[in-house]
Kinemage of the C-alpha trace (Angstrom):
@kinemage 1
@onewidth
@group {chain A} dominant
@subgroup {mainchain}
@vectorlist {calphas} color= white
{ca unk a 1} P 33.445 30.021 71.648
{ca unk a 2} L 30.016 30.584 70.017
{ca unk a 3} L 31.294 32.557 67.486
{ca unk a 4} L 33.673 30.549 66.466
{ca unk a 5} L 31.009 27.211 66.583
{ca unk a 6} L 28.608 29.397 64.754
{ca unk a 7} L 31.218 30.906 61.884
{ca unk a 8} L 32.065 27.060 61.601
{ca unk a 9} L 28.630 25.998 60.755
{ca unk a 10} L 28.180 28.346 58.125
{ca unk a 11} L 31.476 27.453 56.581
{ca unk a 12} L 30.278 23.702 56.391
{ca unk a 13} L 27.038 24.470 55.111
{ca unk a 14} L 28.315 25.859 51.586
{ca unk a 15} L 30.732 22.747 51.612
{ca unk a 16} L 27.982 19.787 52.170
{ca unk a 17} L 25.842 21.847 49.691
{ca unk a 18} L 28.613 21.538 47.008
{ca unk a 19} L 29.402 17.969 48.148
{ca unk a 20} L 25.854 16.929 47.746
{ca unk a 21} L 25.889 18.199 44.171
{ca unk a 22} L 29.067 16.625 43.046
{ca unk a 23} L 27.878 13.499 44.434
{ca unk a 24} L 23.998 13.564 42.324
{ca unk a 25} L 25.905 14.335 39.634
{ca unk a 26} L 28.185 11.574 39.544
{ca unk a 27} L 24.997 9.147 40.210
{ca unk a 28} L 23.334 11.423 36.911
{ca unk a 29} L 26.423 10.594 34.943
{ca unk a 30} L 25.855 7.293 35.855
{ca unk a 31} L 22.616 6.510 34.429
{ca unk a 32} L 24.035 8.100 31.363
{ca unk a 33} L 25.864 5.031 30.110
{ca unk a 34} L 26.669 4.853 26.199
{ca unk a 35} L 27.334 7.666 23.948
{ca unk a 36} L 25.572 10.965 24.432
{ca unk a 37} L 24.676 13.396 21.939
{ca unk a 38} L 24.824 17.245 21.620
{ca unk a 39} L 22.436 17.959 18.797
{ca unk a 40} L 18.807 17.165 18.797
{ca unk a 41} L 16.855 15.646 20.065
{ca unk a 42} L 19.175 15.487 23.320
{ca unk a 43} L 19.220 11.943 24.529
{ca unk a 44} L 19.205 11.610 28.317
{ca unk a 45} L 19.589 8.357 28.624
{ca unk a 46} L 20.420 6.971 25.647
{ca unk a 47} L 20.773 3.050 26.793
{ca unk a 48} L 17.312 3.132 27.484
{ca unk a 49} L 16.524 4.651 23.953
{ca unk a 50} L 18.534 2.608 22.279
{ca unk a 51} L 18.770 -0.765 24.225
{ca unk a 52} L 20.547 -3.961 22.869
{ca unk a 53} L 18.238 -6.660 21.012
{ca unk a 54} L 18.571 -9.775 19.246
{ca unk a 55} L 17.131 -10.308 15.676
{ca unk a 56} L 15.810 -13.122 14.367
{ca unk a 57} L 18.277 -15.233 12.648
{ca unk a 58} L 20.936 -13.908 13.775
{ca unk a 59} L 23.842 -15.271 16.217
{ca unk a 60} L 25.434 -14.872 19.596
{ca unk a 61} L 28.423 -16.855 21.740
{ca unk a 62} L 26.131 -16.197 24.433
{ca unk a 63} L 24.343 -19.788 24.133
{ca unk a 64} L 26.408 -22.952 23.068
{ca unk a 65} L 24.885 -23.737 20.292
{ca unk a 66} L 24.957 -20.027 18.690
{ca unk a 67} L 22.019 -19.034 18.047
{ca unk a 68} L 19.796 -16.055 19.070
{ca unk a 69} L 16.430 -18.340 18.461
{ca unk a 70} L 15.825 -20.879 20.446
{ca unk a 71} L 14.194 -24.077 20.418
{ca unk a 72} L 10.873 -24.693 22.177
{ca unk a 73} L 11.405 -26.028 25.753
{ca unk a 74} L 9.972 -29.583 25.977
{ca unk a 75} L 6.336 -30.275 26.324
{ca unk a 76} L 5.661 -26.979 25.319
{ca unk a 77} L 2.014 -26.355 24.361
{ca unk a 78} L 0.878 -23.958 21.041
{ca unk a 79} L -1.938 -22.129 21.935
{ca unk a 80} L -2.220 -19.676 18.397
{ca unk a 81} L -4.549 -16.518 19.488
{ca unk a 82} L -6.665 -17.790 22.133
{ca unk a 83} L -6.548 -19.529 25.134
{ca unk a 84} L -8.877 -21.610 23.958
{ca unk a 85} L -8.594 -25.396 24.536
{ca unk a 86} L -10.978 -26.392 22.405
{ca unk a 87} L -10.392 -23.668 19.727
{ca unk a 88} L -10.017 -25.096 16.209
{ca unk a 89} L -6.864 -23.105 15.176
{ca unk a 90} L -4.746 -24.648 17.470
{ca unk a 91} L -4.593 -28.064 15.439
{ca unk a 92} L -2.971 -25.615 12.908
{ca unk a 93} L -0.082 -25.033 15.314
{ca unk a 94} L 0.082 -28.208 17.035
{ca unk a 95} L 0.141 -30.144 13.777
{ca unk a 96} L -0.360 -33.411 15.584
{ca unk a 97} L -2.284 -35.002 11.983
{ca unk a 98} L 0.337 -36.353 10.141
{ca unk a 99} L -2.098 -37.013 7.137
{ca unk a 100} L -3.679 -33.775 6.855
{ca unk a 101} L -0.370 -31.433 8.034
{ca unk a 102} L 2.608 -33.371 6.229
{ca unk a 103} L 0.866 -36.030 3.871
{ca unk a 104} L 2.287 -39.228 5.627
{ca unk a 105} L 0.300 -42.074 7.275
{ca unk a 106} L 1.872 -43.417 10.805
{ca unk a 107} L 4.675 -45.135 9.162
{ca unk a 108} L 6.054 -41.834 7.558
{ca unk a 109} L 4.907 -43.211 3.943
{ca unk a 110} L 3.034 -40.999 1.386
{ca unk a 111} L -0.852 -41.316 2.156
{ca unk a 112} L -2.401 -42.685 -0.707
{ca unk a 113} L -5.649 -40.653 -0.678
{ca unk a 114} L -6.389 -37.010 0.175
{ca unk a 115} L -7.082 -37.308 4.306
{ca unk a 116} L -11.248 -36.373 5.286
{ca unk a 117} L -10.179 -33.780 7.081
{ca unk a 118} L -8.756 -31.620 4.110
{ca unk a 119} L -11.971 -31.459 2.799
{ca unk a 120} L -13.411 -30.710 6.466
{ca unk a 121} L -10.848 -27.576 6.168
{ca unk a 122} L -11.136 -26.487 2.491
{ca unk a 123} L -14.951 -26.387 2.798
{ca unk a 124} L -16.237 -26.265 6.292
{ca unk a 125} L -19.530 -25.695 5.757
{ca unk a 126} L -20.385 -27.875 2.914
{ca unk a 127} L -23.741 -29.341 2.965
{ca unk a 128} L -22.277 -33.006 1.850
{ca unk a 129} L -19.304 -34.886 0.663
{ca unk a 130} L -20.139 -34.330 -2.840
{ca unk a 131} L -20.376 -30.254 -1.847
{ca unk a 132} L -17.160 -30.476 0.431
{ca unk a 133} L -15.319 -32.331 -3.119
{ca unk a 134} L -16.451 -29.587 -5.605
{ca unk a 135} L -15.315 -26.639 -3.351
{ca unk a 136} L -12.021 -28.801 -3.003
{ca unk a 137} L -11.899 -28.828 -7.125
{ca unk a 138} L -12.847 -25.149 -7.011
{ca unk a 139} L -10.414 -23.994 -4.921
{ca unk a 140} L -7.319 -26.140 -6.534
{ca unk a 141} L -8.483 -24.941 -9.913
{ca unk a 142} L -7.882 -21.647 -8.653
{ca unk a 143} L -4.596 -21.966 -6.991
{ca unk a 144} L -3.147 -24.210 -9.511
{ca unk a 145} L -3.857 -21.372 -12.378
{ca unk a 146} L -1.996 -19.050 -10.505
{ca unk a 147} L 1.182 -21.304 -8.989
{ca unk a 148} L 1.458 -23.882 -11.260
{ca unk a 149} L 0.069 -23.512 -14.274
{ca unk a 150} L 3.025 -21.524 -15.625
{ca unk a 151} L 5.434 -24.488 -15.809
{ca unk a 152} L 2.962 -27.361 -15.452
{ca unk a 153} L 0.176 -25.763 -17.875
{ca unk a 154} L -3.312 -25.292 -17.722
{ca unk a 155} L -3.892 -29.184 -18.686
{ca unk a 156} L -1.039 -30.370 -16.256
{ca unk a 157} L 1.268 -31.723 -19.305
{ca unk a 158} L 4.112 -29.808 -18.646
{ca unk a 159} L 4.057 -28.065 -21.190
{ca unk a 160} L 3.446 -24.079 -19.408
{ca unk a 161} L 4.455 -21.202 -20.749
{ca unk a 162} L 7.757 -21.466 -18.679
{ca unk a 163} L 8.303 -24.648 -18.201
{ca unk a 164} L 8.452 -25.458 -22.174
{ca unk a 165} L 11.780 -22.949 -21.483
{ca unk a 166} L 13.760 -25.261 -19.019
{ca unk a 167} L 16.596 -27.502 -19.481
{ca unk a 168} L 14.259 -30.567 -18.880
{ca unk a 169} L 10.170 -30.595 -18.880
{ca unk a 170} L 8.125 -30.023 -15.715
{ca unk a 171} L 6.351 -32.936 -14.640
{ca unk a 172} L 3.615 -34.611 -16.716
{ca unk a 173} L 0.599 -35.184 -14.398
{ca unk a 174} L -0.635 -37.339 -17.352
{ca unk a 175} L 2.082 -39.780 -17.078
{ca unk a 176} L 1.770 -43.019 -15.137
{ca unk a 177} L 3.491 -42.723 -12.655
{ca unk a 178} L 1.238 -39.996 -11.211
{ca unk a 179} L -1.729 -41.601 -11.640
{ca unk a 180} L -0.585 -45.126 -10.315
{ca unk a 181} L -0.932 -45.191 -6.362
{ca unk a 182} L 0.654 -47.898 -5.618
{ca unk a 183} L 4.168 -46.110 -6.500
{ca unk a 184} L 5.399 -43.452 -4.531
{ca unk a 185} L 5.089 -40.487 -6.793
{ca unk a 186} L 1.271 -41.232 -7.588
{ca unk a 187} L 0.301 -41.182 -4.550
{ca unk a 188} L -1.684 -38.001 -3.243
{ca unk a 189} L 0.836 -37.753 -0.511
{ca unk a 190} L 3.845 -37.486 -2.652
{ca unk a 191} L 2.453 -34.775 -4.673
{ca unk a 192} L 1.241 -32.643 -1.810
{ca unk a 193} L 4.754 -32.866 -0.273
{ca unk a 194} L 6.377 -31.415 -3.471
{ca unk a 195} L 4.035 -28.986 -3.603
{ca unk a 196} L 4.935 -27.850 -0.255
{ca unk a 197} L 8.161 -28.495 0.382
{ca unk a 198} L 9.692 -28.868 -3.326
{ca unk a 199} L 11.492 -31.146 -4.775
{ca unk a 200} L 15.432 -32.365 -4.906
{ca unk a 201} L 16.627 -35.067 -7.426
{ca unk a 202} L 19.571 -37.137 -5.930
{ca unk a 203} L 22.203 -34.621 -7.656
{ca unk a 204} L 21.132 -32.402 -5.468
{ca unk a 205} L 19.438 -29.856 -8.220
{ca unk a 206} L 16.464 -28.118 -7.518
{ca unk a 207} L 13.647 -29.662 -9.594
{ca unk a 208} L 10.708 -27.565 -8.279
{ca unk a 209} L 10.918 -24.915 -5.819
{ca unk a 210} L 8.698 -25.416 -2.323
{ca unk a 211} L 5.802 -23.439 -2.578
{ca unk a 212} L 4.854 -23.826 1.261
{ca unk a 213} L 5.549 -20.115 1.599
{ca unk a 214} L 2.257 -19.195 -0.041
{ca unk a 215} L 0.383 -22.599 -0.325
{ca unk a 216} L -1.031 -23.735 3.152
{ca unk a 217} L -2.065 -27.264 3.586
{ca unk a 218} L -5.131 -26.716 2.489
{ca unk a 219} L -4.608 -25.323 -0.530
{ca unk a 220} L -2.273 -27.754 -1.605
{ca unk a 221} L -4.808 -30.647 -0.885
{ca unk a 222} L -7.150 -28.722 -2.959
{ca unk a 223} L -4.764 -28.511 -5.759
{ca unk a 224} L -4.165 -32.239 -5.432
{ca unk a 225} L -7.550 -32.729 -6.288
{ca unk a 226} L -7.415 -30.487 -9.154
{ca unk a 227} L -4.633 -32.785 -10.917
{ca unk a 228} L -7.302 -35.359 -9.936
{ca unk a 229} L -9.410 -34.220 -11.988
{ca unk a 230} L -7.398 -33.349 -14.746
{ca unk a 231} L -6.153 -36.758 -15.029
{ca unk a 232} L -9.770 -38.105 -15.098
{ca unk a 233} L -10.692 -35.849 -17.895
{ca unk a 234} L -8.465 -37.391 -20.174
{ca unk a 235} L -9.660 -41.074 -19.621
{ca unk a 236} L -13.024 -40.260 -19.082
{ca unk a 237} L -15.150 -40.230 -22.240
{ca unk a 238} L -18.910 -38.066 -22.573
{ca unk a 239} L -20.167 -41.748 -23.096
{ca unk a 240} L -19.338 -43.006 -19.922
{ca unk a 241} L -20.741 -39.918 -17.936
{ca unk a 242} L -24.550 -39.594 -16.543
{ca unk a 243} L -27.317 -37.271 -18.109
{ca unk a 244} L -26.673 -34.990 -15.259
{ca unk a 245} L -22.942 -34.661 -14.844
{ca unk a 246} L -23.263 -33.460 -18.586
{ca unk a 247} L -25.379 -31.369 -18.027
{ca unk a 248} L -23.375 -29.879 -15.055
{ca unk a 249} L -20.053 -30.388 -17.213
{ca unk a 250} L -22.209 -27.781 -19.678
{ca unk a 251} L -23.486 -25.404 -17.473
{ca unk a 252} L -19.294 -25.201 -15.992
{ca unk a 253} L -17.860 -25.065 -19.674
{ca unk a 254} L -16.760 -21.570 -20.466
{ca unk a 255} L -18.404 -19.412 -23.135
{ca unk a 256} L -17.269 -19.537 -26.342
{ca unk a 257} L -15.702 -16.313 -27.492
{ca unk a 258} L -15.893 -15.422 -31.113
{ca unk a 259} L -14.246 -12.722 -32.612
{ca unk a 260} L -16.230 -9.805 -34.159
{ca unk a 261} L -16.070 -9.471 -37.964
{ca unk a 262} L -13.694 -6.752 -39.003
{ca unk a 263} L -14.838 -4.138 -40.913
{ca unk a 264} L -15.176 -3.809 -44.363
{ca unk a 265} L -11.827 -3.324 -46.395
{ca unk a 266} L -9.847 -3.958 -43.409
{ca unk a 267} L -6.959 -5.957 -44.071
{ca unk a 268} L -8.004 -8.521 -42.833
{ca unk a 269} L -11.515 -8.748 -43.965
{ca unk a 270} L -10.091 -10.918 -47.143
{ca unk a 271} L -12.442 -8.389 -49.193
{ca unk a 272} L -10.778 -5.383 -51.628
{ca unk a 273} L -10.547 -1.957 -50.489
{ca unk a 274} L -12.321 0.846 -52.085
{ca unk a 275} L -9.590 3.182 -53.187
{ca unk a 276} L -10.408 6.759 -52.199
{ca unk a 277} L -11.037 9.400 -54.662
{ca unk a 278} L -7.130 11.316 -54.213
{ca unk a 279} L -5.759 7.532 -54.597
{ca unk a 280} L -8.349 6.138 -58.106
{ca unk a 281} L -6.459 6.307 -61.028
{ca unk a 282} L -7.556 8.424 -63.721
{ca unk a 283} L -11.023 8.100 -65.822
{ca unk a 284} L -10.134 6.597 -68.977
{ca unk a 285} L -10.629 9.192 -72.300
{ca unk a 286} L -11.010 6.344 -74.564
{ca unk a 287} L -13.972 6.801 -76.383
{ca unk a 288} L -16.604 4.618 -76.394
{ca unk a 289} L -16.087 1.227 -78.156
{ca unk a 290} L -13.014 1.853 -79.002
{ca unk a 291} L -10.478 -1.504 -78.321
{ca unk a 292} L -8.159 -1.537 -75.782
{ca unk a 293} L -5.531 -2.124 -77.835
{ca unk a 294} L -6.113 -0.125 -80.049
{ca unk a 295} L -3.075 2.301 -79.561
{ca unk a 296} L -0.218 -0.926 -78.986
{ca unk a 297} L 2.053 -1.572 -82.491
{ca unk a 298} L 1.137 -4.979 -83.489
């Protein structure tokens, strides 16, 4: 009877040892969902290397509406980097000033003026206003050379190196009604919003691309009051200016490049070239006093 008991024992010790490995395998196999690969490197557990996502943009039956992104839940609060309350970059995410952040007044109307606090943001430490209002020219000088300039031109009459090339002219910044504020398009509102967010005439045709993607608010205030002061420097005569903004106007005025003389008997030096020796004709063996027509039949 112990024999038997005993002989039994060791017969179901090989079988729970087998039984135990079938069984961790199959849990093994199981954590291996998704295609496995042979060649290197081996993948394991390849779900967890390669684990499902959702892209930006993209779309998915999962939510109603169809899209991966979603919408902020309500009464969410931007924060930017920093927990911050009182940190100053989180007005740039909130975007709670409607003046400074989209150009409209409380009503949703163009503003008619550039808002205080774009010239709070283009020139933060300015001593002044009059300081804070140069840097603002400065800077919308700058940015206007490089995004605008190229269909508007450097002067603002349309007339840019590109824009002479379309169907129909760039705007005019010169023309009225730019400079009028109490229509709609010469207000300083209405031309920061195209700057920013373009412009669509009622066919539905592009006009001017949005430039939002590289101009920040900021910098499109600043280049607001760059056509400023474009459009005064056409009206506004050396006559009617003080001692010291000509002065200033001076010292800003660029230097006057003059070309250097080219060299003598260049082509265009307007004087005659000096023909080399291998090119001079050949010394005359007239002699002396004798006429020049003297060997021509008469």
């Amino acid at each position: 009877m112990t024999n038997t008991r005993s002989r039994a024992i060791r017969v179901a010790k090989p079988g729970a040892i087998a039984l135990g490995m079938g069984l961790g395998s199959v849990l093994v196999l199981g954590g291996c969902r998704g295609e496995r690969s042979e060649e290197p490197p081996r993948q394991i557990f390849p779900d967890m290397d390669d684990s499902p996502k959702w892209k930006p943009q993209s779309g998915s039956d999962f939510f109603v509406d169809g899209r991966i992104m979603r919408p902020n839940v309500a009464g969410t609060v931007a924060w930017g980097r920093s927990t911050d309350p009182n940190d100053p970059r989180r007005a740039a995410m909130l975007k709670e000033d409607d003046a400074f952040y989209h150009g409209t007044d409380g009503a949703g109307a163009p503003v008619a003026y550039i808002p205080a606090g774009a010239f709070e943001a283009i020139a933060p430490g300015a001593a002044d206003s009059q300081a804070a209002i140069t840097a603002a020219i400065t800077r919308g000088r700058q940015r206007f050379d490089i995004y605008c300039s190229a269909c508007h031109g450097y002067q603002g009459n349309g007339k840019g190196e590109v824009g002479v090339r379309w169907s129909s002219l760039p705007a005019n910044f010169h023309d009225e009604k730019f400079k009028d504020r109490s229509v709609e398009t010469g207000t300083d509102g209405h031309i920061f919003q195209v700057i920013r967010n373009g412009l669509i005439d009622q066919t539905g045709a592009v006009k001017m691309p949005p430039y939002g993607h590289a101009v920040n608010e900021a910098d499109a205030w600043a280049i607001v009051a760059y056509v400023r002061t474009l459009q005064a420097s056409w009206t506004i005569s050396l006559e009617g200016m003080s001692q010291e903004q000509r002065s200033e106007l001076e010292r800003s005025r660029p230097p006057e490049v003059i070309p250097a003389a080219p060299a003598a008997g260049s082509p265009s030096s307007g004087a005659p070239a000096t023909p080399s020796p291998a090119s001079a004709p050949p010394a005359s063996t007239t002699p002396a006093g004798t006429p020049a027509n003297a060997g021509e039949r008469q």
